[in-house]
N, C-alpha and C positions, 0 to 999 in steps of 0.2 A: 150753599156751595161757596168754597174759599173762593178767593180773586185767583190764586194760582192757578184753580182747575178749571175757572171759566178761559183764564188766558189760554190754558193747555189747550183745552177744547177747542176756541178759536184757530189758534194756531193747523191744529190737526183737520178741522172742518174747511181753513183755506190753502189745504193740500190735498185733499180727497179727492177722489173718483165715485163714484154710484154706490157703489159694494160697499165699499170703506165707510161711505155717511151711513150706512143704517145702523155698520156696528157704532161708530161714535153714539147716536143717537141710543141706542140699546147702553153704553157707558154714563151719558146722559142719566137715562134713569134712573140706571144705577146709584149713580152718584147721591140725584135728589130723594132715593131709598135710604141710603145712610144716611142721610142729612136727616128724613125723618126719623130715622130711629134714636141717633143722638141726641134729635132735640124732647123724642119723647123719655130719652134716659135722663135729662135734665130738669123736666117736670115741662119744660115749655109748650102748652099745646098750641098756640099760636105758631111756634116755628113748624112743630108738628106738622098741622094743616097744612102750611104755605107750602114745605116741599112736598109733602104728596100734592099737591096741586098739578106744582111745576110739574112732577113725576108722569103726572095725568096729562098734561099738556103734550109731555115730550113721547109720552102711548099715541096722543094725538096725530104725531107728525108721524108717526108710523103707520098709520090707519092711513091716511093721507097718501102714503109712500106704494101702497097695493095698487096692482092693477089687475082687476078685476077679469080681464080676458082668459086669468091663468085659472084653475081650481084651487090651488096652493092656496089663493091670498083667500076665498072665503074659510079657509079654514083657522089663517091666521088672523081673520078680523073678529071670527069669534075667540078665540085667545088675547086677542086685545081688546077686545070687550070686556070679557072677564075678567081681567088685568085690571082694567079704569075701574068695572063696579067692585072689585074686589080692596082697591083703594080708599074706593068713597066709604065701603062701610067700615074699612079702618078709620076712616075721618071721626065716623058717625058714634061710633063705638070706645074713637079713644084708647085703641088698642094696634100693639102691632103685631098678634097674633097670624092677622091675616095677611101680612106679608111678606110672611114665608112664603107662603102658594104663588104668590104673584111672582116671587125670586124664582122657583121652583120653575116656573113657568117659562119664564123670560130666558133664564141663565140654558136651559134646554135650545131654545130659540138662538140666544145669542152665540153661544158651540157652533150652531149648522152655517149663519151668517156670517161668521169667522172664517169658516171654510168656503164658503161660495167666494168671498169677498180677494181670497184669495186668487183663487179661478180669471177676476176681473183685471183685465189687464187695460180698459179704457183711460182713455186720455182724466186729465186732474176737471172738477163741475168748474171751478174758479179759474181763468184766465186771467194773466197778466195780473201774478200775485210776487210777493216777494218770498224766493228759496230760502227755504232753511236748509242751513249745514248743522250737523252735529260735531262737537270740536274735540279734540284729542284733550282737553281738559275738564274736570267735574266738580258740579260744587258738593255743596255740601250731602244733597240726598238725591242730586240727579247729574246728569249732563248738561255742560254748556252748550245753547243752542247758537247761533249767528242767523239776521237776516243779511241778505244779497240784494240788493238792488242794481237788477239789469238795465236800469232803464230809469231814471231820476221820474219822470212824466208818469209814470204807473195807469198809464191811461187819462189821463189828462192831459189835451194837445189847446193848446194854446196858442 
């Protein structure tokens, strides 16, 4: 993953609300999806592995994100099962044939999350973070962002 899309990522993870982190998380994947793919169109199997890892990690924190009182999440943790072994035997295999199905899978999931995420109107998980404004100016393939700082102390009282 470039530095730009980890900083994006951060950036967007210390504005979120509940809803919001899962779809992040679901773009997460994503991301280290194409990282493996690219590195497997390069010949690298070393990069190959490392982001399906990451990929499996970041299924990880999904699995994690279930609460099991619902029915929904057993169903979703067998699709994130399948998702991680479906991963590994692309590891094993050296192939990214099978990461369609995981795509296939996720990108289905990730549609419904989008919409719920919407629905959520809860308060931001991060307090006493710095706002971003987005600015009437753009650079080259995006918009200029600005932080604000309300507060110099950001939570450290001294």
């Amino acid at each position: 993953m470039k530095q730009e899309q980890i900083k994006d990522f951060t950036r967007r993870i210390s504005q979120c609300n509940k809803g919001s982190m899962i779809v992040i998380i679901y773009d997460i994947v994503f991301a280290y999806i194409e990282d493996a793919k690219q590195s497997y169109a390069a010949g690298d199997h070393e990069g190959f592995k490392n982001a399906l890892r990451k990929a499996q990690r970041a299924v990880d924190e999904l699995i994690h994100a279930l609460n099991f009182q619902y029915e929904v999440s057993k169903n979703l943790y067998s699709l994130y099962v399948f998702s991680k072994e479906t991963m590994a035997k692309a590891i094993v295999k050296n192939s990214t044939d099978e990461l369609e199905d995981v795509l296939a899978v996720l990108k289905d999931l990730y549609e419904a999350f989008m919409e719920a995420s919407k629905q959520d109107h809860s308060l931001p998980l991060m307090q006493n973070t710095q706002q971003v404004y987005a600015g009437m100016t753009y650079g080259k393939n995006d918009l200029t962002e600005t932080f604000q700082v309300p507060e110099t102390s950001r939570g450290f009282f001294a």
